[in-house]
N, C-alpha and C positions, 0 to 999 in steps of 0.2 A: 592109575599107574600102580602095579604092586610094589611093596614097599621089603625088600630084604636088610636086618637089621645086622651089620654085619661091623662089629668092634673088632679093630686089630690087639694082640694082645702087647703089652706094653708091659705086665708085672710078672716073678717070675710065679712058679705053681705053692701054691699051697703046699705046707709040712703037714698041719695039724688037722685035727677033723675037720670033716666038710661045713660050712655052713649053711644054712636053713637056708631055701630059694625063698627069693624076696615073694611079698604076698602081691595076687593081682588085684589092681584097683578097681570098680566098676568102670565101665566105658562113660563116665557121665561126665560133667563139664563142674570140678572141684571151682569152691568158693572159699576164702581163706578165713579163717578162724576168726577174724578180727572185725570182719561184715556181718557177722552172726553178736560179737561180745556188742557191736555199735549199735544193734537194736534195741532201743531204750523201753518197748512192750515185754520182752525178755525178763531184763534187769538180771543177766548173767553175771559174771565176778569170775576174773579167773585167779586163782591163789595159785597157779603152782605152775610149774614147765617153764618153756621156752618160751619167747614171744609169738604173739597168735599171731601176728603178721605173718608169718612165714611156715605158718602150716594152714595146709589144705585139707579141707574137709569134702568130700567124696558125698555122705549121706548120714542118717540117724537112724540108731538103731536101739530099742531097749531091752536089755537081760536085765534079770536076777541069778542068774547061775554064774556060782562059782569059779569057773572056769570058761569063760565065753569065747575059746579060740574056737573051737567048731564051728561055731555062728558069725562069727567076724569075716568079710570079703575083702576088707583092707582100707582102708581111710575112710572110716566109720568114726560121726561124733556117739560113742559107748555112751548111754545113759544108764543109770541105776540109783535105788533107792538106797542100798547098803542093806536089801534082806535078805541076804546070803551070809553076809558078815557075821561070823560067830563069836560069841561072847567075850572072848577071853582074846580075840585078835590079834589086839593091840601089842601085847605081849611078847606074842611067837613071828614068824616069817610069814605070817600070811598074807599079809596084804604086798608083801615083795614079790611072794610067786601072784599072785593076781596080777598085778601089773607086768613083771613082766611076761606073762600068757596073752596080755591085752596087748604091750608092745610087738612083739613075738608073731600077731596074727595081722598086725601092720595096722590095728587102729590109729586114727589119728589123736584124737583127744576122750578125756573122760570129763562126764558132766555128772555130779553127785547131788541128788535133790534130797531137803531138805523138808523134814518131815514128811510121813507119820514117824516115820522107825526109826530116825536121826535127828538131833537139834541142829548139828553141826558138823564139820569133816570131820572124819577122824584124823587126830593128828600123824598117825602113822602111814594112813595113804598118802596125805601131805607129803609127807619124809619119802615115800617113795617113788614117787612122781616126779621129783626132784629127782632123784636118784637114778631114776630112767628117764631125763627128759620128757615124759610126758603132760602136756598141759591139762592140767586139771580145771575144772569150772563148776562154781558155785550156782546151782539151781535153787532161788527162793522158792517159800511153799507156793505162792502163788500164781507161781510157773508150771504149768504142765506140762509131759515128757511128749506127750501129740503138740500142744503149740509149738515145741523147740522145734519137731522134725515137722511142721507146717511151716515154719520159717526157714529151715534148709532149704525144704524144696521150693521154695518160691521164690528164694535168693540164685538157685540153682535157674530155675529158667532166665531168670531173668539175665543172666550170667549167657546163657545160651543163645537168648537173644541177642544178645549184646555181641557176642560172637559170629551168629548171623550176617550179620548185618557189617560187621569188620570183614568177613569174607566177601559179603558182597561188595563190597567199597573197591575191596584190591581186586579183586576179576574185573569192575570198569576201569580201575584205574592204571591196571596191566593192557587192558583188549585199546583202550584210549591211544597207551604206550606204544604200542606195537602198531597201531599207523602213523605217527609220527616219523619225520623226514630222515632220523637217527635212530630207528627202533631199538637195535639189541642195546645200545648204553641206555638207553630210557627204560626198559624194561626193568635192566640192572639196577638202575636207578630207583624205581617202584620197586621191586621186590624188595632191594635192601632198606628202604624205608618203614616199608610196611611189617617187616618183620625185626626192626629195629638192629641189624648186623649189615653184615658185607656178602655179598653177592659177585660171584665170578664164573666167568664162561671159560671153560678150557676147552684146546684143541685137541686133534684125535691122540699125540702123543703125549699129552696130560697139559701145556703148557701152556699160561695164562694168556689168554685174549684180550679179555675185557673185565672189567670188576668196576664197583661202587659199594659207597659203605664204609663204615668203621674197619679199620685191620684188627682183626684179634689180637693176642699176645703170638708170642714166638709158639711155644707149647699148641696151642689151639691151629697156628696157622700149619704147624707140620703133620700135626694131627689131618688135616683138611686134606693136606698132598699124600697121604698117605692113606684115605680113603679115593684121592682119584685114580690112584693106581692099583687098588683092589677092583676098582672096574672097568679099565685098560686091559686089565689081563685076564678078565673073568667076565666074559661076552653075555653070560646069560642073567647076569647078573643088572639088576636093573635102578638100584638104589642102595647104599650105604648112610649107616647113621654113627657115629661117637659122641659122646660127650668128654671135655677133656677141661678141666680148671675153671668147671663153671660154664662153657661156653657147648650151645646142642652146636654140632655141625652133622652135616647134610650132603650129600652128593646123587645127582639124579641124571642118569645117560638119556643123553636126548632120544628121540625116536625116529630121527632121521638116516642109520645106519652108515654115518661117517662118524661116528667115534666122540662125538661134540656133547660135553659133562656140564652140567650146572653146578655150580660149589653153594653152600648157604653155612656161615657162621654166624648166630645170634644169641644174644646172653640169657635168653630165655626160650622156653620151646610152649608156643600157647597151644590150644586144639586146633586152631584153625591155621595153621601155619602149612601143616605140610597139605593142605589144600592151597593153600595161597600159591607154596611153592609147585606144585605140581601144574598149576596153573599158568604160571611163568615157563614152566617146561615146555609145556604144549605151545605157547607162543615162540617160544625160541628153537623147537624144533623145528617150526615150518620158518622160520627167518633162517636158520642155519643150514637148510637142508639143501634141495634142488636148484636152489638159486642162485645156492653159493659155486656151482658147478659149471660147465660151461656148457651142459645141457639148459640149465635154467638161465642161461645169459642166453642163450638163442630163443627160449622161448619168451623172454622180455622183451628182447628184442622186436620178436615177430608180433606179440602186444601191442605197442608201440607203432609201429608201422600199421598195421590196423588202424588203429584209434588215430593215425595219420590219412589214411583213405587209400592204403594200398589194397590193392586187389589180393583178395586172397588166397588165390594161386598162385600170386609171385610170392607169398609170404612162406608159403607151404617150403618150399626147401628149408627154412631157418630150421625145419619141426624135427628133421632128420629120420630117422628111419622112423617113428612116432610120426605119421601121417596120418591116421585116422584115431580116433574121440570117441571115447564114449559118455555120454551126459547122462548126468543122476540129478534127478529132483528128489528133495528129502523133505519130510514133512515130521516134526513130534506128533506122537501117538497122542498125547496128552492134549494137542491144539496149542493156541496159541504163536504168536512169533518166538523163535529162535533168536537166544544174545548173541553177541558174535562170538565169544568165548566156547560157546555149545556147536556150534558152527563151526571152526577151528578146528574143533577137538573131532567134529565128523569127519573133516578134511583127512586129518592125520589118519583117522581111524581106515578110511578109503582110500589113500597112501598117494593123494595132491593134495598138492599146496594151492590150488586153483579153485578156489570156492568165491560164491557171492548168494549174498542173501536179500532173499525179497519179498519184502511182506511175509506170509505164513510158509514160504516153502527158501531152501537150501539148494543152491544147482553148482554141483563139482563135475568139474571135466577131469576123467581121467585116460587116460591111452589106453586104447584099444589091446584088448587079451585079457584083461583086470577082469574079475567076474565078482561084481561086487555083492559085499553080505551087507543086510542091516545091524548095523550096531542096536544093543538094546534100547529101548525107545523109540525108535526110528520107524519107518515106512516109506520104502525107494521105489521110483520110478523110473527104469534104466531106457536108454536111446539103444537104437542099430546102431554099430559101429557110423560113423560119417568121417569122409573128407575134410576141410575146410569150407568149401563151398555150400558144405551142404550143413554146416550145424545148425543153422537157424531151422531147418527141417528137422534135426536131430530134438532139438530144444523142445519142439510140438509135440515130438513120439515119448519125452520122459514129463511130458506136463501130462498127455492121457495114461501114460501107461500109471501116471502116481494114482491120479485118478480112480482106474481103475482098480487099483490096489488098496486104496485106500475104503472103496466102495466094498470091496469082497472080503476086508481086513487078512490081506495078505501081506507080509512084512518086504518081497520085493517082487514086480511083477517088470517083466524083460518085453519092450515094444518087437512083435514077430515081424521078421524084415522077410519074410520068404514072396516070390512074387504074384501079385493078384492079377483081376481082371483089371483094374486101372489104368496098368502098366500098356494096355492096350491101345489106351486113349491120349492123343497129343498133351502133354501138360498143360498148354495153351485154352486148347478146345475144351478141356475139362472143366478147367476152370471158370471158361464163359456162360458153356452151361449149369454150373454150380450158382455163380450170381445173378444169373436170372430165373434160376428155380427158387431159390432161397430170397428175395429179394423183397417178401411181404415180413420176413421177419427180422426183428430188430431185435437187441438186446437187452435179457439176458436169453432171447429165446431160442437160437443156435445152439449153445453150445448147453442148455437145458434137455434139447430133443437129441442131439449130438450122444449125451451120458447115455439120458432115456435107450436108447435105440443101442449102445453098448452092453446096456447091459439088459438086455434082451425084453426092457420093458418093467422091469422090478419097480416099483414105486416107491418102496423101503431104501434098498439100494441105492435108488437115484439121489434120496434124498441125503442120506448118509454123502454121498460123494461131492455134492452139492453145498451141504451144510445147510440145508434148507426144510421145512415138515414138509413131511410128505404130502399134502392138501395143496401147498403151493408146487410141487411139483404135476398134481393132476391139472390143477386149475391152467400153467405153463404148454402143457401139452395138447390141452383143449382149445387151445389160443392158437397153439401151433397148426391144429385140424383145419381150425376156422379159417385162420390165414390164408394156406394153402388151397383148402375145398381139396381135402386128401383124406382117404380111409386110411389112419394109420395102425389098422388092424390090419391090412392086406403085405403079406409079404412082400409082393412088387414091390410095391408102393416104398416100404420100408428098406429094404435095397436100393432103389434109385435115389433115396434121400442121403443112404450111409454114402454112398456112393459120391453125392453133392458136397456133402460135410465134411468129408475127406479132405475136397479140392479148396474148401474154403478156407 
């Protein structure tokens, strides 16, 4: 979901000179000052700032230059020996403007080690560090400036990890939410847990649905209605953020194209949040979307009655002018089963709400005219348009067409519905023929010669599509000759089989 960072303005303009744009942080995952001073191999001391509780340290970095705003990225623990420091220092403003150049370029804290070229701080960075809030840290000699920034970055993944795995927690505990008998309050429910605030759904004219969670304050909560209305009235716009008294808030337009906004107020904004939340989006755009409609009440409807043992030609009116399907099988490129959260989010991406997942492949039905793309990752295998009566036929055409998509590594390959010689032969008659030509082979060896003979005999190929080495594909097809007492070098031959495999 792309993220527009959109503050309304609240204060009036500035009189006096501009000031300085804030410095940008690294993209990395900060650990707070005070998980760094707890490391007892360290044996850090901080003498001076603010409490390290509340500052975040980004990375480590060491100068000796005088002036290390050029090299500073922004919440940086600054190490230095003091061999820039000139003699007579203490005296004049120098170590004022040091600091604040080191403030200024958005370092977090200064760590000063101790010995060769120092016994001690100087009292006067002391004094100044104090004076700009910045926390100071006493590096013994027998701390070196690589252990300090081997213990950042180790605290840093660890940190990462730990975020990881928070992320993964809330996608089960959202995708869990959203089958449950009450989804969208369960969802709200999860989200605003997980991100420790309040969570509400608004309708297309901005007005509260549903929510769970803490209420903000007054200030933070007008705040919140006053980002739902920058995206009420501003269609392209697809997310709003402020900060307002302490409190991140959040607004995220569903992708359902009825106007349905997610709200998030929480007293802290971690990394993994607006993943959590965009997560929660995706689940509540397809709970809010087609269903809530009286197109998707007809097609529950028609569901239902199904899964009752209605015939599905008496069901076929529910579908309304949406009388023929088209079926997609999706498979990750990477392998593996698909969460249902990835799943979900393909749905949305191919614009149903009608997906089910099985084993290693994804099948979304969507209405016929849809010409679907694969999203990144992906590999689709698309059906002929079908009827109702006919999806289970439909269903066959996007299982080979994935197949063979997946064999040629093409991102979507479309089952050709144009008409063969088949079409010639009784469906009936075809098929009796099919199982008593095909009748010596058992599985997996059908639908082994079936790829085989797809793909014009590639053994590489086959085996890719298979997931199988290519040895046991020869070894399969060998089996299949034997069976038969067939040259399956002989084009006939290989025609009257495609032909059987078809029917089977």
């Amino acid at each position: 979901m792309e993220e527009t960072h959109i503050m309304p303005d609240r204060t009036p303009p500035a009189t006096g000179p501009a000031a300085p744009p804030a410095p940008a942080v690294p993209p990395t995952p900060p650990i707070p000052l005070s998980a760094l001073l707890a490391r007892e191999d360290l044996a850090l001391r901080q003498i001076a700032g603010p409490p390290a509780a509340g500052v975040s340290v980004h990375s480590a970095h060491t100068s000796e230059m005088s002036d290390p705003y050029p090299y500073i990225l922004g919440g940086e623990l600054l190490l230095t020996a003091g061999v820039h420091i000139p003699e007579a220092a203490g005296s004049g403003t120098y170590f004022d403007a040091y600091v604040s150049r080191v403030v200024e370029a958005g370092g977090a804290a200064l760590g000063f080690g101790l010995a060769p070229v120092h016994d001690t701080v100087p009292r006067a960075l002391v004094a100044a560090c104090e004076t700009y809030d910045l926390p100071l840290l006493e590096v013994p000699p027998q701390t070196t400036f690589s252990g300090v920034a081997r213990a950042v970055w180790q605290l840093m993944a660890q940190a990462r990890l730990a975020e990881l795995r928070r992320v993964t927690e809330a996608q089960q505990s959202l995708a869990a939410a959203a089958a449950r008998p009450d989804p969208v309050p369960s969802v709200l429910r999860q989200l605003a847990q997980r991100v420790g605030g309040r969570a509400v759904l608004y309708g297309p004219e901005g007005a509260e649905i549903a929510a769970a969670g803490r209420t903000p304050d007054e200030a933070a909560l007008a705040a919140l209605t006053d980002l739902v209305h920058v995206l009420t009235t501003r269609t392209s716009t697809t997310t709003a953020t402020d900060t307002v008294a302490g409190t991140h808030l959040a607004v995220y337009a569903l992708g359902t194209g009825q106007g349905f906004l997610l709200g998030v107020a929480s007293p802290q904004r971690d990394p993994g949040d607006h993943t959590i939340a965009s997560v929660a989006a995706v689940l509540l755009s397809l709970l809010t979307g087609e269903h809530q409609s009286g197109t998707g009440a007809a097609r529950s409807s028609a569901l239902v009655r199904l899964l009752l043992g209605t015939p599905p030609e008496e069901v076929a009116p529910l579908l309304g002018a949406t009388d023929h399907w088209l079926i997609v099988h999706a498979a990750p490129q990477a392998g593996g089963a698909p969460d249902p959260v990835a799943a979900s989010a393909l749905g949305t991406a191919l614009g149903s709400p009608l997906v089910d997942t099985a084993g290693d492949v994804v099948r979304v039905l969507l209405p016929a005219g849809h010409t679907p793309t694969a999203p990144p990752g992906w590999t689709l295998g698309v059906s002929a348009p079908a009827g109702p009566a006919a999806l289970a036929e439909a269903d066959t055409q996007a299982s080979r067409a994935l197949s063979r998509a997946r064999a040629t590594r093409t991102p979507v390959v479309h089952h050709n519905p144009r008409p063969t010689l088949t079409d010639l032969v009784p469906p009936a008659e075809a098929a009796s023929h099919a199982r008593a030509l095909l009748a010596p082979l058992t599985p997996p060896l059908p639908e082994t010669l079936r790829t085989w003979l797809s793909l014009h005999g590639s053994w590489d190929r086959t085996a890719v599509a298979l997931s199988v080495h290519r040895n046991t594909v020869r070894q399969r097809i060998a089996r299949c000759a034997a069976l038969l007492g067939a040259d399956l070098d002989d084009p006939d031959v290989r025609m009257e089989l495609w032909f059987a495999l078809r029917q089977a």
